[in-house]
C-alpha positions in Angstrom: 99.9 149.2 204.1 101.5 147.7 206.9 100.2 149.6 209.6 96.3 149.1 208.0 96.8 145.4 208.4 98.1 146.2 212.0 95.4 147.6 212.7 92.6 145.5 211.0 94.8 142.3 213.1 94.2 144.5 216.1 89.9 144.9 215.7 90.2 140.7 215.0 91.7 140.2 218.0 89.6 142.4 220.2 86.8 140.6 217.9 87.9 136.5 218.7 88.4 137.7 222.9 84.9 138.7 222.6 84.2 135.0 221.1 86.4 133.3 223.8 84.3 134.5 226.7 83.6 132.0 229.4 80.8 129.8 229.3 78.6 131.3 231.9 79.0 135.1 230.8 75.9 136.3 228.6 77.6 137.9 225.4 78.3 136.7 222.6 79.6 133.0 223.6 76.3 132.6 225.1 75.2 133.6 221.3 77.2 131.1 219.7 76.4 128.3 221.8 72.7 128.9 222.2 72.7 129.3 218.0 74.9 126.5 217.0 76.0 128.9 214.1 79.8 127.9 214.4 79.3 124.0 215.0 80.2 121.7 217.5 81.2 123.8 220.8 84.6 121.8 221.0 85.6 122.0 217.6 85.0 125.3 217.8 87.3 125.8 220.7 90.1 123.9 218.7 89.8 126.2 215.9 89.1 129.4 217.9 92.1 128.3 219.7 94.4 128.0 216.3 93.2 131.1 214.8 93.8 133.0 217.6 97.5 131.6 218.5 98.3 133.1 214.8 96.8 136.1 214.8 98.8 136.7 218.4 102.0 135.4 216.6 101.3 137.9 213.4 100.4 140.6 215.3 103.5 140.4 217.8 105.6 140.0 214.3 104.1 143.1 213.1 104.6 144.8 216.2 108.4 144.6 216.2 108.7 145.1 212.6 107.1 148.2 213.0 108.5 149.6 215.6 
């Protein structure tokens, strides 16, 4: 059980780095700032920025606890 939400923390990660790109990089920042689908770009930074702070936190607990 603990392992599966390991590794589902893991593909989130990979997932919110792909969100965090830099501005002038086409992918899929470009996406979300072209499509306004996630709201204001700087509230969206702010929260991009708390969400991914925990999820590094969780995933470095799990990490030790599992190994």
């Amino acid at each position: 059980m603990v392992k599966t939400l390991w590794f589902v923390m893991s593909l989130f990660l990979i997932l919110i780095i792909f969100l965090r790109m830099p501005q002038e990089n086409i992918g899929l920042s470009s996406f979300a700032n072209k499509s306004d689908i996630f709201g204001s770009p700087s509230s969206t930074q702010r929260t991009l920025n708390y969400i991914t702070g925990i999820s590094v936190f969780a995933y470095l607990v799990l990490a030790f606890y599992l190994n």
